[in-house]
C-alpha distance (Angstrom), angle and dihedral (degrees) to the residues before:
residue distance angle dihedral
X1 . . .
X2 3.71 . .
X3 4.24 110.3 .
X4 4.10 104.4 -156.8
X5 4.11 110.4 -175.7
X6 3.86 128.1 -174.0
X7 3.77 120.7 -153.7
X8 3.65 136.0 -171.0
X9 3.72 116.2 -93.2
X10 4.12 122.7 -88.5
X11 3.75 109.7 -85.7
X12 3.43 86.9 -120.7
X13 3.87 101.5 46.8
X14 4.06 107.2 142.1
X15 3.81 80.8 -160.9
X16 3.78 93.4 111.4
X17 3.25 99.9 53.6
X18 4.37 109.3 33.5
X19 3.84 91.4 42.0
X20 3.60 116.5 56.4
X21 3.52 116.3 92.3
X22 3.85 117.5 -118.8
X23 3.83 100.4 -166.3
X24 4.15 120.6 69.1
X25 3.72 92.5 -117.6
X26 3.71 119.9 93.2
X27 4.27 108.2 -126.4
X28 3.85 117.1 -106.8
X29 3.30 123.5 -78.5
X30 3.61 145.4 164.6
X31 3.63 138.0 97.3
X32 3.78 104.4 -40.5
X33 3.50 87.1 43.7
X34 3.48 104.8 52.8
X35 4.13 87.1 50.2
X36 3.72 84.6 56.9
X37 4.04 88.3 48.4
X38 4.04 91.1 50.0
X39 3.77 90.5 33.7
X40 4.30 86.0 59.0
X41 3.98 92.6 41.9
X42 4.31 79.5 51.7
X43 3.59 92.0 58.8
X44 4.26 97.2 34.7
X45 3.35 99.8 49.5
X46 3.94 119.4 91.1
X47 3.53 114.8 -119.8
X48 3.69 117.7 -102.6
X49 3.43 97.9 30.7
X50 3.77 95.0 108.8
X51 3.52 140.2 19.2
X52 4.11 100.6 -112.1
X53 3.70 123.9 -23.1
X54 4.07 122.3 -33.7
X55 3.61 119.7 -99.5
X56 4.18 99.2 -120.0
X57 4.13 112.1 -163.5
X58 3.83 99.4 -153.3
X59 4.04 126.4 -154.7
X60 3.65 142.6 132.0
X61 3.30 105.0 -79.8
X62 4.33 106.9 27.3
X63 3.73 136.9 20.3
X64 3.96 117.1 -147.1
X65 2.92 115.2 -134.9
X66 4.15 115.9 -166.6
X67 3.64 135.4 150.6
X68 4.03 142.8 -170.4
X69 4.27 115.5 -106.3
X70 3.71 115.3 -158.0
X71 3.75 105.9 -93.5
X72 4.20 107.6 -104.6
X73 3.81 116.6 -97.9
X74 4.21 104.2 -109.7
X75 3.68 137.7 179.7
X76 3.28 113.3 -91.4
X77 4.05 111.1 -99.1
X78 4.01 89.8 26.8
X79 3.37 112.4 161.8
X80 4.14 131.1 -104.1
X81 3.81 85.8 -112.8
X82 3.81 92.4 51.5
X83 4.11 92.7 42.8
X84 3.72 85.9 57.7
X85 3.88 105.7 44.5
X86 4.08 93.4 51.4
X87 4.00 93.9 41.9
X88 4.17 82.6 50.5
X89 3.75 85.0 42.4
X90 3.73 93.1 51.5
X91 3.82 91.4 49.4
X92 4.13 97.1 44.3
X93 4.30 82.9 51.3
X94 4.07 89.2 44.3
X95 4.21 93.6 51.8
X96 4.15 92.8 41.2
X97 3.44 95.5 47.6
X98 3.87 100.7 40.9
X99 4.46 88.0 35.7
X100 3.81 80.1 110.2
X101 3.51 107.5 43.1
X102 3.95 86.4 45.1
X103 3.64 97.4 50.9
X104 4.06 85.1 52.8
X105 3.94 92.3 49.5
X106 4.44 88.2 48.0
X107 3.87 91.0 54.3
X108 3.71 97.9 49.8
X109 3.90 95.6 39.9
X110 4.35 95.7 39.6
X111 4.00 93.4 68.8
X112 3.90 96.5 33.6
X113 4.08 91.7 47.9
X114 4.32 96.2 35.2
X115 4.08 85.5 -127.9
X116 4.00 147.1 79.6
X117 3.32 127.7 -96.7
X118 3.47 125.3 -134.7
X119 3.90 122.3 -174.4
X120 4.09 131.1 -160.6
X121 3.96 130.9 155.5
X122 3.41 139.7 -141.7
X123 3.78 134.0 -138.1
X124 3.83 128.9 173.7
X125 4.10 102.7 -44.6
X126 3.81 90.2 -23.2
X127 3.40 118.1 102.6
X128 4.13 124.6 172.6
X129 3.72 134.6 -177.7
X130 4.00 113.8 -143.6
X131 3.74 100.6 -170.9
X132 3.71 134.2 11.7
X133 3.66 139.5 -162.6
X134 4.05 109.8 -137.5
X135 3.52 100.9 -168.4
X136 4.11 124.1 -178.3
X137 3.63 127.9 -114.1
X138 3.54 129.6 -155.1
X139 3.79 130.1 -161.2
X140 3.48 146.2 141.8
X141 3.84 120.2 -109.2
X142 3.79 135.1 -174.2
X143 3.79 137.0 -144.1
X144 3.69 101.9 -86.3
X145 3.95 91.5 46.9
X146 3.84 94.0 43.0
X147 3.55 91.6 50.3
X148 3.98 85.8 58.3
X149 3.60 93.0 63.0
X150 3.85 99.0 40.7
X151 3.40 79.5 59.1
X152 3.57 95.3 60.2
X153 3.60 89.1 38.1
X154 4.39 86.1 56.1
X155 3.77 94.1 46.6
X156 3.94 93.6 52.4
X157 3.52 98.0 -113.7
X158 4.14 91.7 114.7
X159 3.58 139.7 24.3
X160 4.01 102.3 -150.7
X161 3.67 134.9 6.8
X162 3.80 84.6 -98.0
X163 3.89 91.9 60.1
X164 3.86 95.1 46.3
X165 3.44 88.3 46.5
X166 3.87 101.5 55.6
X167 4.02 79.4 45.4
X168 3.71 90.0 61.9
X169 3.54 91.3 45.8
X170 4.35 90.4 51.7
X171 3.87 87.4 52.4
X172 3.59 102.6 52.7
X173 3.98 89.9 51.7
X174 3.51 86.9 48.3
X175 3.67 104.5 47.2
X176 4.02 89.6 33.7
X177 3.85 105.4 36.2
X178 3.85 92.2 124.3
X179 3.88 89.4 53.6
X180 3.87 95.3 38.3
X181 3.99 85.4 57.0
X182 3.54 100.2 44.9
X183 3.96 85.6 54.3
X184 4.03 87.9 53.7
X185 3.72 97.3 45.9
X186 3.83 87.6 49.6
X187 3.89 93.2 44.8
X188 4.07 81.5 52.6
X189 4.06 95.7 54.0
X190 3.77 93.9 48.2
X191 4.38 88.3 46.5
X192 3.62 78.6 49.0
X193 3.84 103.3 53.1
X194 3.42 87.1 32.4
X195 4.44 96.6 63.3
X196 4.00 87.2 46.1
X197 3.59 94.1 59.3
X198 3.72 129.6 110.1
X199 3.86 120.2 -85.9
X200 3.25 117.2 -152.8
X201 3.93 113.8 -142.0
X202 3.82 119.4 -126.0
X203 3.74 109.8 -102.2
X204 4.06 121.1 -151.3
């Protein structure tokens, strides 16, 4: 069974201050971008860090950075709970003795990609998230749909509108990954189609 574990950010984590945008405008994005993006991390990241490239989760405000340790060498008939505690072992050595090297790598990618960078590895079934970006959300909601997360709020399951709300947000990519995904992939075709179509020069 797959563990997944957030932590707080590094002390240290320039985050904060390199990755917020300053202008209105969100940075470009899209399918040619993000290859740039991984194509960058490619080139950045030491070798030997991870086993093949790093998955990087792309949008306007964070890129997610997360890559694959080599599994830790066990005896053979070792236990679930031993699997677990060296692969989490092997990824709590990985993030303190890259912290530095990471920081380094957020600070020159942050202004050159207009977002924060958050890091996390994964090894075996273990999968943690160093550093990430909490970033607010503002909308407008009425009765019926407030009532939904007072609800939650009542039953325990939330502490604030805010909270319920994220909660809402974590069960419909659970229950609807499949549909969530096929929406990406076809967002990607039409970014696709779209950068290899004709521009039309400015005339005088």
């Amino acid at each position: 069974m797959k563990s997944t574990h957030e932590e707080s950010s590094d002390a240290s984590w320039t985050g904060r201050r390199g990755g917020r945008r300053r202008s209105g405008g969100a940075p470009p994005s899209g399918p040619e971008q993000e290859r740039l993006i991984a194509a960058w991390f490619a080139g950045r990241i030491p070798d030997g860090w991870f086993e093949g490239a790093p998955t990087i989760e792309v949008d306007p405000d964070e890129l997610q950075v997360v890559g694959t340790l080599p599994s830790p060498q066990l005896p053979e008939g070792a236990s679930e709970d031993e699997v677990r505690v060296a692969e989490l072992a092997r990824i709590s050595g990985f993030r303190e003795d890259s912290r530095g090297a990471r920081m380094r790598i957020a600070e020159e990618a942050q202004p050159a990609f207009g977002r924060t960078v958050s890091w996390g590895a994964a090894c075996g079934d273990s999968r943690v998230l160093f550093t990430t970006a909490g970033v607010p959300v503002m909308t407008r909601l009425r009765l019926a749909d407030r009532r939904v997360l007072d609800t939650l709020i009542d039953a325990g399951v939330a502490r604030s509108r805010s909270e319920a709300l994220a909660w809402c947000v974590r069960l419909v990519a659970q229950h609807e990954a499949e549909w969530i995904a096929e929406l990406r992939e076809a967002m990607s075709s039409v970014e696709e189609v779209r950068a290899r179509g004709p521009r039309s020069a400015a005339t005088d």
